[in-house]
C-alpha positions in Angstrom: 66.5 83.1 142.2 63.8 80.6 142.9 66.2 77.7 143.9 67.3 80.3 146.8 64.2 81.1 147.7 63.1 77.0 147.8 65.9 76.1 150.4 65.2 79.3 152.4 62.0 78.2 152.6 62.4 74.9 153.2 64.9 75.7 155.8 63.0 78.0 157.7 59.6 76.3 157.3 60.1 72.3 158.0 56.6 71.5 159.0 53.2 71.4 156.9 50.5 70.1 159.0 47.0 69.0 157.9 45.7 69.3 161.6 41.9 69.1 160.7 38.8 69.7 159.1 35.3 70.8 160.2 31.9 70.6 158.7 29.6 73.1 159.2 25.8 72.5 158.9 24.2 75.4 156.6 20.6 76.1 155.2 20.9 74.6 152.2 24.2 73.0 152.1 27.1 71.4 154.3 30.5 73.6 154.5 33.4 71.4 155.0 36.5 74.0 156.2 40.4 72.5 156.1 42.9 73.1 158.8 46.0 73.3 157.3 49.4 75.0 158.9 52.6 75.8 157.4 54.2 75.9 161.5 56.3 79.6 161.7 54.5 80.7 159.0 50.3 81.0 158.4 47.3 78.8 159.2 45.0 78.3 156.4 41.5 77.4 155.7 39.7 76.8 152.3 36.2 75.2 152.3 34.1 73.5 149.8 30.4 73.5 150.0 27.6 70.7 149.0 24.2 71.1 148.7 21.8 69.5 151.0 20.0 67.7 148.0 22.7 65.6 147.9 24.2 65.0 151.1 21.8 64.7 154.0 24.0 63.4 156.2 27.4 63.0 157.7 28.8 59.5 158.6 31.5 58.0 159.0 31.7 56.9 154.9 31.5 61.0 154.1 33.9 62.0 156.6 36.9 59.6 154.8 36.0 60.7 151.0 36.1 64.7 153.0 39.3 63.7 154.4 40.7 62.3 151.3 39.7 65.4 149.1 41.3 67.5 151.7 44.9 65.2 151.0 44.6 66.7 147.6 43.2 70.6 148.4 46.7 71.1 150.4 48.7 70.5 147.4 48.0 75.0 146.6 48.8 75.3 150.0 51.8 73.3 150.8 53.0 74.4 147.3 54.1 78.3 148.9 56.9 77.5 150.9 57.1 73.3 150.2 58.2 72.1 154.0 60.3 68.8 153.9 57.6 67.6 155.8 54.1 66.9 155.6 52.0 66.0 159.2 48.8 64.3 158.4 46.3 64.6 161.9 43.0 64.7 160.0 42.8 61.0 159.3 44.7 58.0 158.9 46.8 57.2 156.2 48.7 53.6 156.4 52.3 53.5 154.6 51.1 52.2 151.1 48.2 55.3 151.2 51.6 57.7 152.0 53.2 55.9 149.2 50.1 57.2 146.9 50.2 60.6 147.9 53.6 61.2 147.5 53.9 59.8 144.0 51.1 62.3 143.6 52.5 65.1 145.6 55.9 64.9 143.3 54.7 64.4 139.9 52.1 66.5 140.2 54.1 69.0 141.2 56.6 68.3 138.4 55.8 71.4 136.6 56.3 73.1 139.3 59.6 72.2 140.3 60.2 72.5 136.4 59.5 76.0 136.2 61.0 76.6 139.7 64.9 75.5 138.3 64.1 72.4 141.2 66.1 69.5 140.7 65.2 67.4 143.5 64.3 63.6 143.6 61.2 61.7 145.6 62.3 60.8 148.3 63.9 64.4 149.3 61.5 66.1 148.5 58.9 65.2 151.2 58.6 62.7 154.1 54.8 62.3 154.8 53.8 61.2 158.2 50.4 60.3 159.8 50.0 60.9 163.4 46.6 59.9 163.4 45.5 56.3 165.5 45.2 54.1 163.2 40.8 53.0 162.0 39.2 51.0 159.2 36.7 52.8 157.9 33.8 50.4 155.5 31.9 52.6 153.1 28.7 51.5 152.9 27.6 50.1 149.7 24.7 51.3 147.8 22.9 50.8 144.7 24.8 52.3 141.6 24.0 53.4 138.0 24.4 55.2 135.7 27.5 57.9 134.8 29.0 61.4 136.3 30.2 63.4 133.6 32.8 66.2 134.5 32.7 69.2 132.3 35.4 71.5 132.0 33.7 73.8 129.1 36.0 72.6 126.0 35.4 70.3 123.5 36.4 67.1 125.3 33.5 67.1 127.2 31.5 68.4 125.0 32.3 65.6 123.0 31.2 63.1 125.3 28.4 64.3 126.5 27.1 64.3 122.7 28.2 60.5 122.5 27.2 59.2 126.0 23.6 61.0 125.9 22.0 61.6 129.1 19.7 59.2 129.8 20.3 58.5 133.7 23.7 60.3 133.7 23.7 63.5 134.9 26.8 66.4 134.9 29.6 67.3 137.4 31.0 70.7 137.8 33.5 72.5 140.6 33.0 76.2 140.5 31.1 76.2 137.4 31.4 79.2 134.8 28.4 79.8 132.5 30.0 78.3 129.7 29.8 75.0 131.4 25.8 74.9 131.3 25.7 76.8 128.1 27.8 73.6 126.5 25.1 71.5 129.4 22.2 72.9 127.9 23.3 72.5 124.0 23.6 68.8 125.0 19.9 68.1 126.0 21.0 67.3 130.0 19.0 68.6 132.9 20.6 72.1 133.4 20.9 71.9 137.4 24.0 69.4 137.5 25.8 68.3 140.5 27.8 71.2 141.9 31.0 71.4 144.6 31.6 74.9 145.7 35.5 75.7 146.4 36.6 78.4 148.0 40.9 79.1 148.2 41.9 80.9 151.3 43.2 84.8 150.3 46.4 84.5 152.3 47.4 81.9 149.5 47.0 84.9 147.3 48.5 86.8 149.7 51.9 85.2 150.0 51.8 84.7 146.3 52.0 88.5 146.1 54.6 88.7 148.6 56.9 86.0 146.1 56.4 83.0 148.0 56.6 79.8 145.4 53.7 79.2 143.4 52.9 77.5 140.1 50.7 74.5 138.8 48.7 71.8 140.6 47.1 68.9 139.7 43.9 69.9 139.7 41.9 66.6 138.2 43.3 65.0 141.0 40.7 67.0 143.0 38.2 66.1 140.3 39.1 63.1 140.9 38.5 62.8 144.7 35.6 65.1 144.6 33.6 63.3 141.7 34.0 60.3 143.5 32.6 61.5 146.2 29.9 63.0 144.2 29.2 59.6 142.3 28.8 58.3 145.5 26.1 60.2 147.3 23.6 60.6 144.0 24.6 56.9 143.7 26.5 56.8 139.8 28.3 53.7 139.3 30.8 55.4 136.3 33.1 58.3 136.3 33.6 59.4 132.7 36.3 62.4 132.3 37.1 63.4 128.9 41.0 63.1 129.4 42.6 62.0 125.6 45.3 59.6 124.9 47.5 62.4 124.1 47.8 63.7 128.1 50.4 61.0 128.3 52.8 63.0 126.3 55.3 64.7 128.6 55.5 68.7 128.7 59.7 68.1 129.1 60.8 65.6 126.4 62.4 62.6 127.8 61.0 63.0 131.1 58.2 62.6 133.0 57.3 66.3 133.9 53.8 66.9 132.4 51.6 69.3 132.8 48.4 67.1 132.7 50.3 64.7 134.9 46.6 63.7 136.7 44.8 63.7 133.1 47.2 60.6 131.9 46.9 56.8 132.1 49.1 56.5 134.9 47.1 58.4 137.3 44.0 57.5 136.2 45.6 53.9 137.1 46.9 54.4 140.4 43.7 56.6 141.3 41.2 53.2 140.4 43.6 50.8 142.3 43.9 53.0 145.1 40.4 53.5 145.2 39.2 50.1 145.1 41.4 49.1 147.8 40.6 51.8 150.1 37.1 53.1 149.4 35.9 49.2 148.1 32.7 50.2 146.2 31.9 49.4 142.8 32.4 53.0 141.2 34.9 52.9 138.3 36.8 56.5 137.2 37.9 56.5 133.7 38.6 58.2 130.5 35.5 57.8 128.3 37.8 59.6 125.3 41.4 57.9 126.5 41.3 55.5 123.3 41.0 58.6 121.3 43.9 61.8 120.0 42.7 65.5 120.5 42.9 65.2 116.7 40.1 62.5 116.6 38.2 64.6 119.0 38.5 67.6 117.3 37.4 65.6 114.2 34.5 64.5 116.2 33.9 68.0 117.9 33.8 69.7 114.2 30.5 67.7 113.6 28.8 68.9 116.9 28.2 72.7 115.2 25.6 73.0 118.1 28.7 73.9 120.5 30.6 75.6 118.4 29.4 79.3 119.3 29.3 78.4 123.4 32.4 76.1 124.3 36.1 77.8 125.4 39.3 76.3 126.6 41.2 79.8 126.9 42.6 79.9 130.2 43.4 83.6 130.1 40.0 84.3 128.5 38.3 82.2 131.4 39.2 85.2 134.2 36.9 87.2 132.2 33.3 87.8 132.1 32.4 86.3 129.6 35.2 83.7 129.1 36.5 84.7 125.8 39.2 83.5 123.4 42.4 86.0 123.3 44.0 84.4 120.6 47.6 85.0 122.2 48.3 82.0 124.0 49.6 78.6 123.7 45.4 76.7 124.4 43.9 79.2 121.5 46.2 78.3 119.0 46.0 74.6 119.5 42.7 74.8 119.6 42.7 76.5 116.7 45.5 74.3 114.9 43.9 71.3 116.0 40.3 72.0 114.9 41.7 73.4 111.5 41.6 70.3 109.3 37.9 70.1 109.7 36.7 73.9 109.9 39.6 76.1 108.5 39.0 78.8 107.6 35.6 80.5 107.2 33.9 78.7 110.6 37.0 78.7 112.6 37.5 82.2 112.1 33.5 82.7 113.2 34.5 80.7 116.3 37.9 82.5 117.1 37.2 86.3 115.7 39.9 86.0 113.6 42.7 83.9 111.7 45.4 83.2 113.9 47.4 81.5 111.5 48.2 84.7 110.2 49.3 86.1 113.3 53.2 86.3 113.5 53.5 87.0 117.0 52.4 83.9 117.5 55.2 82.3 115.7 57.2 80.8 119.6 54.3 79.3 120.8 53.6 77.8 117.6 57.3 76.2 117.4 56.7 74.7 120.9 53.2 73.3 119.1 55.3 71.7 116.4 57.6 70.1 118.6 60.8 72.4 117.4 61.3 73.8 121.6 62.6 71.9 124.9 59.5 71.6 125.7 56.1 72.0 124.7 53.5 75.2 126.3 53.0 74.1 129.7 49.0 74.1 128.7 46.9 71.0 127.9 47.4 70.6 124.5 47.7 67.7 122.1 51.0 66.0 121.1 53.5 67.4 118.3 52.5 65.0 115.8 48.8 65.8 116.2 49.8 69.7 115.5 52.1 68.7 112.9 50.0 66.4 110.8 47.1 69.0 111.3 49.2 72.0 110.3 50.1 69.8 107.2 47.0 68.4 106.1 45.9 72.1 105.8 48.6 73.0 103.9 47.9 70.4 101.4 44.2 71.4 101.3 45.1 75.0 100.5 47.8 74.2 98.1 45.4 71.9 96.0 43.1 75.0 95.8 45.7 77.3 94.9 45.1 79.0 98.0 47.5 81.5 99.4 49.4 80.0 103.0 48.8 82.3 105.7 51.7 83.3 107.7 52.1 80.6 110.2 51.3 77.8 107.7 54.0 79.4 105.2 56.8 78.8 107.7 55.7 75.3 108.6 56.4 74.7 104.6 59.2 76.6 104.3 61.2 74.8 107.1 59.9 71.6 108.2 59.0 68.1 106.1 54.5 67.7 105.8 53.9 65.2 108.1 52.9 62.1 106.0 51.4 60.1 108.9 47.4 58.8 108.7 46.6 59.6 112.5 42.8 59.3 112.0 42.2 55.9 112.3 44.3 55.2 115.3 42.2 53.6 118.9 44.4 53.5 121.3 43.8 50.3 123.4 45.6 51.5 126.5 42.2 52.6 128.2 39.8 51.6 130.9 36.5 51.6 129.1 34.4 48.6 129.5 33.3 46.8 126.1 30.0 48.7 125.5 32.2 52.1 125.8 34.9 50.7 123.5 31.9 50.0 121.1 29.8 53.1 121.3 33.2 55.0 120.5 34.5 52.9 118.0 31.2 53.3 116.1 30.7 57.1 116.3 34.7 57.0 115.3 33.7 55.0 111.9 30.9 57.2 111.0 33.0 60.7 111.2 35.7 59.2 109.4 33.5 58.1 106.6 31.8 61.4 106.2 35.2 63.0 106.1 
């Protein structure tokens, strides 16, 4: 029982300390290890690495953005055994920064807990407390321009790196797989992008194994901290992720547990006004596509046939070489739903191997899709109106062609009301896009609706 195991844990294990972090001067690159203890239990330390061609030096401005990214890389650590308290040494943190982190610690972690059978509020679930003398550390300004693009290998960022062109932006990866510079190289940009090595310390594996706690992080709020960082040193003055309207829709209904908790409008809010309080430069993080539904994206996507062939989302398929579809789990089908008012059937099925609305075992995961479920697949995926009106604008289109419904479409019509809904048109204005992003969006928006 995982509740059990959580207050064993937590009984036995009270302290989590990030003591420190080191950096380690290389050939070619800086090596920045963290120092992070869960007392009675393990020390552990991950590293990330940067290349020289970026940062040539260490000051005092480098050593807070490291600090901060190592605030966010305990999260997998801190996760295993979840101590009721965290001990910050590395740096300082006033009380409002502790406010920020555990807002971010707990709903970022909401998953989690979620999966876990937790049922724990805030405030007791962690106490976060700097020891560290207090500093004020100035970041030195610098020239910026220009835009970091994050690219996660799916069709969100494929998508903007096809609207926002390259001139004077240039790519961000973390660990990057080859279909990240396959879907770089389809988009015209220069091929050697900016790069963060990150390596996770084996005992994490290793008490995984031996069933301490694990489960999902927030892992764009290391993107987060890291492009920044990045942005920074080459000197960009925008962030642009590719993070839709639709992450604000909660995984749980009626709560706020979501699985993209760090992809929604909320953090992507707190993140910019912690940021410009504490770092005080002029580099703005945003969603480039946040105006936009993964429906209008996919709409979008279904245009840019240069990607088609090279771009994945499969999180299962991504622990293989190559990263493949496998067409069993919750981000294949949809993908697949979602891209199949444009492309259904013959290009989709050239893209996935095969049809998966004909593939009945898929039938759970697609209920969860629809919206008929507690909750939706704990994957980043669209919202159930999105699936519905998608599933149901296909069934039309076939129906008008006397067209046989494949399995999955067939039980849609047999048991739920076509969703009626125009969602095409929609902008959402709850964004952070200056005007000449609002209008570069809007405009490519137009055009794909019109050739629809």
């Amino acid at each position: 029982n995982s509740v059990d195991k959580f207050n064993e844990l937590r009984s036995k294990y009270e302290n989590f300390i990030f003591d420190s972090f080191s950096i380690e001067e290389l050939e070619n690159s800086y090596k920045i290890t963290y120092n992070f203890e869960i007392e009675g239990l393990t020390k552990f330390n991950p590293y990330i690495e940067i290349d020289k061609k970026y940062l040539n030096e260490i000051n005092d401005s480098v050593k807070y953005f490291l600090f901060h990214i190592g605030l966010i890389e305990l999260i997998s650590y801190y996760k295993c055994a979840t101590p009721k308290n965290i001990i910050i040494k590395a740096g300082y943190l006033n009380d409002d920064q502790i406010k920020f982190f555990k807002k971010l610690y707990y709903y970022g972690l909401g998953e989690f807990l979620y999966v876990n059978n937790i049922d724990i509020d805030i405030d007791s679930f962690i106490s976060i407390t700097c020891i560290h003398p207090r500093e004020d550390v100035k970041i030195e300004k610098k020239e910026l321009n220009g835009i970091l693009i994050p690219i996660g290998g799916g069709k969100d960022s494929c998508v903007s790196l096809e609207i926002l062109g390259s001139d004077d932006n240039a790519c961000f990866m973390i660990n990057p797989k080859q279909v990240m510079f396959d879907c770089i190289e389809k988009s015209g940009y220069d091929i050697d992008s900016v790069i963060v090595k990150r390596v996770i310390d084996k005992k994490l594996i290793e008490l995984n194994d031996l069933g301490y706690l694990n489960g999902h992080t927030p892992f764009s709020s290391l993107v987060a901290f890291t492009s920044y960082l990045m942005a920074y040193l080459i000197g960009k003055k925008y962030i642009a992720l590719s993070n839709e309207g639709s992450a604000n829709e909660s995984t749980v209904l009626n709560t706020k547990i979501n699985h993209q908790y760090s992809k929604t409008f909320e953090f992507e809010n707190d993140f910019n006004n912690y940021t410009k309080k504490y770092f005080d430069i002029d580099i703005k993080y945003f969603s480039f596509l946040r105006p936009l539904s993964e429906l209008q994206i996919a709409m979008l996507f279904s245009n840019y046939k240069k990607y088609h062939k090279v771009f994945k989302s499969c999180n299962v398929g991504s622990k293989s070489i190559p990263w493949k579809w496998c067409c069993k789990c919750a981000k294949c089908l949809f993908v697949y739903i979602i891209l199949s008012p444009f492309l259904y059937k013959d290009d989709l099925v050239d893209i996935f191997k095969t049809d998966l609305y004909d593939d009945k075992e898929l039938l759970t995961i697609f209920k969860e899709l629809i919206g008929d479920a507690l909750t939706k697949p704990f994957e980043c995926v669209g919202t159930t109106k999105e699936v519905r009106f998608s599933v149901s604008y296909v069934i039309n289109k076939l129906k008008n062609s006397n067209i046989e419904l494949p399995y999955l479409l067939k039980y849609y019509d047999d048991n739920y009301e076509l969703y009626e809904d125009d969602l095409l048109n929609e902008f959402n204005l709850e964004n952070n896009l200056d005007d000449e992003f609002i209008s570069i969006l809007r405009k490519e928006l137009e055009k794909c609706i019109k050739e629809l």
